[in-house]
N, C-alpha and C positions, 0 to 999 in steps of 0.2 A: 228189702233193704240191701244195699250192695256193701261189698266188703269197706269200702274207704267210711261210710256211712257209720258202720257198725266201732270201724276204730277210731273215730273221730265223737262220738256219743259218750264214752266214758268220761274223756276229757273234758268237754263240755259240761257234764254231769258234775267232775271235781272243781272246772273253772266256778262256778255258781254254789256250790257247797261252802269253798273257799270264801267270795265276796260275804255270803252269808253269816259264818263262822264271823269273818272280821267285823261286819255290822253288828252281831250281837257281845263280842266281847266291849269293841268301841261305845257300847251303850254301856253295859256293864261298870265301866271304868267313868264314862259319864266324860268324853274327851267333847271338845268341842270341833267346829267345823275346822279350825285351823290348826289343833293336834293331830286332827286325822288326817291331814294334808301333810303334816311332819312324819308323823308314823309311815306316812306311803310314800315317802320321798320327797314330796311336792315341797317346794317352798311355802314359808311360812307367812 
């Protein structure tokens, strides 16, 4: 693994942690397809 490789992997690692975390809370809460598009910015 080369140096750019190795510091580009952790991010990657919290980019996907992150998506995760938010799908499981968005369940959680029981939002639907169009809250979750408010929540992330997106029009509603």
């Amino acid at each position: 693994m080369n140096d750019l490789t190795q510091a580009s992997a952790p991010q990657a690692d919290i980019d996907r942690l992150d998506r995760e975390i938010d799908a499981l809370v968005y369940e959680l809460y029981g939002l639907t397809e169009e809250e979750i598009r408010i929540v992330e910015g997106g029009e509603g």
